[in-house]
Structures are given as C-alpha cells and as structure tokens.
C-alpha positions in Angstrom: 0.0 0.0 0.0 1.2 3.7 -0.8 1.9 5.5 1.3 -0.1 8.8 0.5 -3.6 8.2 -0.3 -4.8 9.7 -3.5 -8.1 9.4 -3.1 -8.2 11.2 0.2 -5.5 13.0 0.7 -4.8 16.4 -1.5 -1.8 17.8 -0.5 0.6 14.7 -1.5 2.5 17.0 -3.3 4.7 20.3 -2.3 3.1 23.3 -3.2 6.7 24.4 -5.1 6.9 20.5 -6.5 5.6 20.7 -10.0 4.7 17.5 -12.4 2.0 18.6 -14.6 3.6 18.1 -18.2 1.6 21.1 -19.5 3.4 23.5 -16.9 6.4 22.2 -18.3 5.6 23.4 -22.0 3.7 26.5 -20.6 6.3 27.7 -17.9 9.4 29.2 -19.9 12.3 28.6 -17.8 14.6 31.6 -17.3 18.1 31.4 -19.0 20.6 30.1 -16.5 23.2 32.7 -16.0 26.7 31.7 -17.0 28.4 30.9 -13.7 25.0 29.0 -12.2 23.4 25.6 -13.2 19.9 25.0 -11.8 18.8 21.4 -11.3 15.3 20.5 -10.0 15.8 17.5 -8.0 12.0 15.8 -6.9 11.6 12.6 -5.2 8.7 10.5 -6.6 7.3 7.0 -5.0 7.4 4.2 -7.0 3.8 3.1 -5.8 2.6 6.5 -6.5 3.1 6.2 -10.3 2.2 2.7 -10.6 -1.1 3.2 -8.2 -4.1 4.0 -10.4 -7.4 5.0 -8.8 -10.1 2.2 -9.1 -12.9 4.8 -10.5 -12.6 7.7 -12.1 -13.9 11.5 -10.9 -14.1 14.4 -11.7 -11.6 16.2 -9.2 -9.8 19.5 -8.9 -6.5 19.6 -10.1 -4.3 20.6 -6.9 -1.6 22.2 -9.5 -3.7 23.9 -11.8 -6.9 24.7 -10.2 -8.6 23.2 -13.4 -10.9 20.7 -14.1 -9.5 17.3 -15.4 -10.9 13.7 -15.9 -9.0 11.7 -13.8 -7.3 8.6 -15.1 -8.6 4.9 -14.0 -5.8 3.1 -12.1 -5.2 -0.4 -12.4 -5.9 -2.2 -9.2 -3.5 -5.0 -9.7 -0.5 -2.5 -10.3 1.3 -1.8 -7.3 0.9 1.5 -5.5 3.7 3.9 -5.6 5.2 5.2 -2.4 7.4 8.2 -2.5 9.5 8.4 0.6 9.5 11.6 2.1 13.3 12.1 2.3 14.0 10.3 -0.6 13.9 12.8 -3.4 14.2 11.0 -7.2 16.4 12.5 -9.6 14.7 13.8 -12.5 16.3 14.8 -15.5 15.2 18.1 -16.4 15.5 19.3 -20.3 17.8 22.5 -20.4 16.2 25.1 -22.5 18.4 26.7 -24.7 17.9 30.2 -26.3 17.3 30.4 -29.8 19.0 32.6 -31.6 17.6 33.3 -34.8 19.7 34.7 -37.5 17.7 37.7 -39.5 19.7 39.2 -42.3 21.0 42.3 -42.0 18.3 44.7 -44.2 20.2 46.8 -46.5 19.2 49.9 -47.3 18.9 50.4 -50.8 21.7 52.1 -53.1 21.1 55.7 -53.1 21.3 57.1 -56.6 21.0 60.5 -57.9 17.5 59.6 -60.4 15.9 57.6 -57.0 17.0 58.7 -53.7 16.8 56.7 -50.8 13.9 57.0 -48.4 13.7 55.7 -45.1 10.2 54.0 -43.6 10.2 56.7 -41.4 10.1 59.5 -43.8 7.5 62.1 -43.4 6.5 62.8 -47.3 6.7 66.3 -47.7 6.0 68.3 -51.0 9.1 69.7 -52.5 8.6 73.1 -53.4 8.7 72.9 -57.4 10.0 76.1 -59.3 7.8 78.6 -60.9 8.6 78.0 -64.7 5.7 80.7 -65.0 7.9 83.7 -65.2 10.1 82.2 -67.8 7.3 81.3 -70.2 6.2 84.3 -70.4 9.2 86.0 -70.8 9.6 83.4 -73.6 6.7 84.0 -75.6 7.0 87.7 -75.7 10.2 87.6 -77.0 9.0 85.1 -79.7 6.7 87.3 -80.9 8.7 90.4 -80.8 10.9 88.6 -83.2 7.9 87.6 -85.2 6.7 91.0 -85.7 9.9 91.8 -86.4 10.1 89.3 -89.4 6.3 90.3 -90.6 6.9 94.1 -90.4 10.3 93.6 -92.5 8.8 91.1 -95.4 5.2 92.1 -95.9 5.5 96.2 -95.1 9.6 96.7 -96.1 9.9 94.5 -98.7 7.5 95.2 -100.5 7.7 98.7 -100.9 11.2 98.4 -102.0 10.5 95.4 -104.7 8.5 97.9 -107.0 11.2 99.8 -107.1 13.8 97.3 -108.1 11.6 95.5 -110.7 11.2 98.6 -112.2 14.9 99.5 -111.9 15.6 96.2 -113.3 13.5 96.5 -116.6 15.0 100.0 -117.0 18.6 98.1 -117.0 19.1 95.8 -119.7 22.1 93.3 -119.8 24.7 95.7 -121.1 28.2 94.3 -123.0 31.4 95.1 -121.9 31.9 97.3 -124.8 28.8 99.1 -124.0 30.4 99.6 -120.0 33.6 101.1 -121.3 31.6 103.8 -123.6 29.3 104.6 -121.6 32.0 105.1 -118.8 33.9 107.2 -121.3 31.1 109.4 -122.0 30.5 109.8 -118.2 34.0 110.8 -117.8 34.3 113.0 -120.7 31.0 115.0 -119.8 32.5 115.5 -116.4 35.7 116.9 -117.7 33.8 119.3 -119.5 31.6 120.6 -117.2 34.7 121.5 -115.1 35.8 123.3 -117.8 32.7 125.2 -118.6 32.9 126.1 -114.9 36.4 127.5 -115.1 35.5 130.0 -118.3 32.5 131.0 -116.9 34.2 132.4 -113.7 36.9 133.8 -115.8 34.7 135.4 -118.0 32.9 136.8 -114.6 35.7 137.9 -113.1 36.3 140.6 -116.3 33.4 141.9 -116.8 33.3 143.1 -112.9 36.4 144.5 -113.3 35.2 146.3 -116.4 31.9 147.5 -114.7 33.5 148.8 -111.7 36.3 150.9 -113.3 34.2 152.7 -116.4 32.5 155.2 -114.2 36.3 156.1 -112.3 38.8 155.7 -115.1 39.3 154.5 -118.2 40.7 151.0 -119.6 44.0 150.8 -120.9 44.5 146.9 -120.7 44.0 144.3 -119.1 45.4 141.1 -119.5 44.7 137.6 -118.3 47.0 134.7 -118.1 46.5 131.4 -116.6 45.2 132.5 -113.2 47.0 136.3 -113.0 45.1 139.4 -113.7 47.3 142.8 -114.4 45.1 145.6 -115.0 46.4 149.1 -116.1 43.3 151.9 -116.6 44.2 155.6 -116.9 42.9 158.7 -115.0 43.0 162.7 -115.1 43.7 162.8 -111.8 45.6 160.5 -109.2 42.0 160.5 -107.0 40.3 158.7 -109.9 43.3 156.0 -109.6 42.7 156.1 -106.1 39.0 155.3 -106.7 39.4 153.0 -108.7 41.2 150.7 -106.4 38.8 151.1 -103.6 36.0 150.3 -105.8 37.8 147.3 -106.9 38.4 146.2 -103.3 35.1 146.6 -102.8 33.5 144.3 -105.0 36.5 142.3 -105.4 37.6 141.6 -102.0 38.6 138.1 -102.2 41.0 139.1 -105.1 43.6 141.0 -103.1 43.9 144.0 -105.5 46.5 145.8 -105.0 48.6 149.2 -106.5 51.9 148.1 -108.1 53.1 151.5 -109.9 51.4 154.7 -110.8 52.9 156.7 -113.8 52.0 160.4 -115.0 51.6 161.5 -118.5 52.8 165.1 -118.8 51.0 167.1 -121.9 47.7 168.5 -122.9 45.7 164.5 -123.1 48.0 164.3 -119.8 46.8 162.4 -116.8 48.0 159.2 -114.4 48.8 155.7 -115.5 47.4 153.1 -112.5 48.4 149.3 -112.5 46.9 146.7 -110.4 47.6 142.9 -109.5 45.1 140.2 -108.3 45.3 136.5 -107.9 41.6 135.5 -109.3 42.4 132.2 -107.9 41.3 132.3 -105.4 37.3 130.2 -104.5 36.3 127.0 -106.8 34.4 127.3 -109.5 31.4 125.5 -110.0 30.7 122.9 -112.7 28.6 124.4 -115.2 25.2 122.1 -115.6 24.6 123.3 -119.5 27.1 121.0 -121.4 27.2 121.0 -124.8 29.5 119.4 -127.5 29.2 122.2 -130.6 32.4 121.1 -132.5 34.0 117.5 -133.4 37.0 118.8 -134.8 39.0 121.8 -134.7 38.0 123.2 -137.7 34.7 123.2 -136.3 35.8 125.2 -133.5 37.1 127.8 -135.1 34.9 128.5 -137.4 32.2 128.0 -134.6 34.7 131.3 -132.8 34.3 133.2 -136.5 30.6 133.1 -136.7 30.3 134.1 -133.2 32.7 137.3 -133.6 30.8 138.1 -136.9 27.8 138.3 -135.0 28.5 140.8 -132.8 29.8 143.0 -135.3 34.0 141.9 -134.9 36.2 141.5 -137.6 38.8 138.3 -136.9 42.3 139.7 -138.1 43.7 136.5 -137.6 43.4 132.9 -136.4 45.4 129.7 -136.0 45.5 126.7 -133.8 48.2 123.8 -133.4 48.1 120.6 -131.4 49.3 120.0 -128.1 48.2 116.4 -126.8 45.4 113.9 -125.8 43.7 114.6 -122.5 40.7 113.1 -120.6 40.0 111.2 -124.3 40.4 114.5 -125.7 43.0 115.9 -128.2 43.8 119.3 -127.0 44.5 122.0 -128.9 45.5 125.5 -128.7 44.0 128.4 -130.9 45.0 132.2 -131.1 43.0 134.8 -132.6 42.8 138.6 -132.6 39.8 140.8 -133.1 38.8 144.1 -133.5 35.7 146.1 -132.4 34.1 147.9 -129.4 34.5 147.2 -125.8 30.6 146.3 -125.7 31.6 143.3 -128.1 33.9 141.9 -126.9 32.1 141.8 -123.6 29.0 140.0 -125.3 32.0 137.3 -127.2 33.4 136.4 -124.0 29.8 135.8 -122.7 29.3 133.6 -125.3 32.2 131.4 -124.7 31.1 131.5 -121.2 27.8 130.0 -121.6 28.5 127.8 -125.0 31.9 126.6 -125.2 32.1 124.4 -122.9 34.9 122.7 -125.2 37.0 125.9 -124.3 39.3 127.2 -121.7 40.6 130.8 -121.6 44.2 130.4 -121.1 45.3 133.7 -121.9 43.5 136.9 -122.4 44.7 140.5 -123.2 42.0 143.5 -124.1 43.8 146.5 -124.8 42.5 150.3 -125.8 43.6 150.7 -129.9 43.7 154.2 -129.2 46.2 155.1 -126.4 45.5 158.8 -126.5 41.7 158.8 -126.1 40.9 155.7 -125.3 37.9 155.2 -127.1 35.8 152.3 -126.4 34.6 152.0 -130.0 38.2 150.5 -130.8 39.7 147.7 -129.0 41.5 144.6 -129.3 41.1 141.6 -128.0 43.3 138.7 -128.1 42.4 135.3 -127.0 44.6 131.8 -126.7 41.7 129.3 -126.4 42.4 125.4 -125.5 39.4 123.5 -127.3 38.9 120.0 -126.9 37.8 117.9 -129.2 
C-alpha cells in the first residue's frame, strides 16, 4: 500500500513541487546565468506512479486549479510510495535560447535619379519652381521677333521690290563694250563741265572789273593769263586812280587788288597811268550744268569762234591753232585769234564762250585800248589763246 492516499488525501505534493507536463511546455524557464546551473531535483514513490485509482472523478487539479478527468488506475499495479526524504532525480530538459539569424536589411543604393527614403520619412512636397515667369518671358520675346520678321517682309519688302523690278527692266544686260563707252562718256561729260565752270568764272571775273572801273577811269589793258590778272586803266587825276582801287576792293575783296606802280603822263591829253595785280584764284568754280559738244573737230571750233565774232559785229584779223596732246580722251589743242571792235563786243564774245563753249578754256587773255590817247571804247583789241577739246 502507498503511502499517500490519492483518493483522500490532497496535498501529497509540495506546493513548489511541479509535475504537470503542461506546466512544463507552458512555464518558460529563465536562461541560467553563465556561472549557475539550476537542477530541480524531486523525489517520486514508486507506488505512487504505478497506483491507479479504481474509479474515475471528476476532481480539482491541486496544480492547476482546473478541471480534469481523472485517469482509472489499475488495481493489480502496485501502489507507488514516494518516501518523504528520498527525493528521485529527474532529468530536467535545459532550454536553450534560440538565436535566430535575420539578415541584415540593407538599405537600398542611393542614386542620384531615386534617392533613398527611409520608412520613417514624413512625405513632404518639395517646393517645385515657378517656370511661370520664364514662359512668359519666352513667348514675348517670340513674338517680338515675329513682328519683327512680318513688319520687315510684308510692309519693307515690299515697298522696296516695285522699285527694283522697275529699276531692273530700266537696266538691260549691257556688254562690256557698251560699259567702257558709256564710262567714257560719263567721264568726258564731267571733264567738260569742269571746264565750262572754269570759263565762266573767268569770263565773270572781267566783266566786274570792267563794270566797276568805267564810271572812275578809263581801260588801258587788261590782261589775263593762266590765273594772273594785271590791269592798267588811266585817269586825269591820281583821285580817280585812287578810286578805282577802292571800288575794286570793294567788289572784289577776295582778289587782293593791290597798286603796283602809278605813272603820270605830262601834256595836254596828260593824266595818271594806274596798275593793279590780283590773284583770281582764289574760290572753286562751279561745274557748269549746260554741257554741250558744238564742234568734233578743230575746224569746227574755229569756225564756230568766227561766226560768233561776226555776230557781234567783230572783224577776226587773224586765227590759227596747233596741237598739243590727248587729255581726258580728248585731243587738246590751242588756238589764237585777234579781233577788232568795241568794248561792248567783246564783252557780249566772251559771254558767249562763257555759256557755250564748254569745249573751251581761256588760257590767256589780253583786251587793250587801240587808241592810247583817247581811249575810245569803239576800238579795241582783243586777243584770245583758247584750249578747245575735241
């Protein structure tokens, strides 16, 4: 017989003893420390766990407090008796920790198209820039550019092209040949405009000098050569000499007039000799806009001169001309003549030259009183040296 009774008896086990199997599963054992082994050591009567009950009850479990059905022993077994100092040696499973392995998470490789973002990351909207501004600043300046490129086509453009179609048909496809003529004639028209312009001031230039000196004193020459002017006139008195040179400063200022001898003629026609210098020089003439070509040769030039003389009533003592080289696609030559007649005639054949013969160029001039006692102006002579270019 065992010694504890199971059927009566409850407390046949320590409160701090523990063999219910499902505390063992449910009771976690804590991790022995490393210097300290802990061994349950529980003594356990044979007869108790070979003693089975003869009927089975429902009884309160002493250990865990819950209901259980209670096992039927077998009566034939032998009861187990569990000595009270004898304590049996149980082996008691060590638990040991498991250590599970987890990989290592690794965060992902931060690049510069995806950066990396933790779990953790509160998502805030980046503040995008305002491509507004730039846009617009954009699209005016497009169409600034394509005003621009309207105004100049449509409005430009085409008030210009009429006016090179029309300058185009005006312009046909000229030769070479046709250039160099045409150039020629340019040049040769120029040439003698600038020579028209040179007579014509000449010819200006003596008939103020012969205005200004008839109410003073009276002409006794005057001559004219290249671009010097000696004028000698004749008066009663040294006050009309005098006179005479202030009236030609007067009018003349820009010729620098000036006294170079004054000479008295005793007897009863006596009176004062005057003669005066200027540089007529001096200021540009202007080229003459009337341009005409009267002669192709030099016959025609001279007898162009004769007809011109005959007209106003002069009488050509003589007349020659020789040849002296090839200017400006010209051939240049030089003619002389003398004629006779009044003052007034002379003044109205230089005019002529002046405004028609633009082919000639007063090189030298010399009008001189026929009549060196009275000084008539019915008789003069005039002597010309004439370039022509023809």
């Amino acid at each position: 017989m065992a010694k504890y009774n199971l059927l009566e008896d409850d407390d046949i086990f320590d409160e701090e003893d523990d063999f219910s199997g499902k505390d063992k599963e449910d009771k976690v054992k804590p991790e022995p420390e490393p210097e300290q082994t802990n061994q349950l050591d529980i003594e356990i009567d044979d007869d108790l766990l070979n003693d089975e009950p003869d009927d089975l009850s429902m009884e309160e479990d002493i250990i865990s407090g819950k209901s259980m059905q209670s096992t039927i022993l077998d009566k034939d077994e032998p009861e187990i008796s569990i000595p009270e100092n004898e304590e049996q040696e149980l082996p008691i499973e060590e638990y040991e920790p498991q250590v599970v392995d987890r990989e290592e998470e690794k965060s992902p490789e931060i690049t510069a198209d995806k950066p990396y973002l933790t779990e953790d990351y509160a998502d805030e909207k980046q503040t995008g820039i305002n491509y507004k501004p730039i846009v617009i600043s954009a699209a005016i300046i497009v169409a600034l550019i394509a005003v621009y490129f309207i105004v100049d086509i449509f409005i430009l453009s085409a008030s210009s092209e009429p006016e090179v179609a029309e300058n185009t048909t005006q312009q046909p496809v000229k030769t070479p040949e046709q250039i160099r003529q045409e150039q020629e004639a340019a040049a040769k028209t120029q040439f003698l405009a600038q020579l028209a312009g040179e007579t014509q001031k000449d010819v200006n230039n003596i008939n103020t000098i012969l205005d200004n000196i008839s109410n003073t004193a009276k002409l006794s020459s005057i001559l004219l050569y290249d671009k010097s002017l000696l004028l000698e006139v004749f008066g009663t008195t040294r006050a009309e000499i005098a006179k005479t040179n202030i009236n030609l400063k007067n009018k003349m200022a820009d010729k620098s007039f000036v006294v170079v001898s004054s000479q008295s003629r005793p007897g009863p026609n006596g009176g004062v000799f005057g003669l005066f210098k200027a540089d007529i020089n001096g200021g540009s003439s202007a080229a003459s806009k009337n341009v005409n070509t009267n002669f192709n040769t030099i016959v025609d030039a001279q007898n162009w001169l004769k007809q011109q003389s005959a007209n106003e009533g002069l009488k050509v003592k003589s007349i020659d001309n020789h040849f002296v080289a090839d200017e400006k696609n010209f051939k240049k030559f030089n003619v002389e003549t003398t004629i006779h007649g009044s003052m007034a005639a002379c003044k109205n054949l230089l005019n002529k030259l002046s405004s028609n013969g633009s082919q000639l160029k007063i090189n030298k001039l010399n009008l001189t009183a026929a009549d060196q006692k009275n000084f008539q102006s019915k008789n003069f002579q005039l002597k010309l040296v004439l370039e022509v270019f023809v």
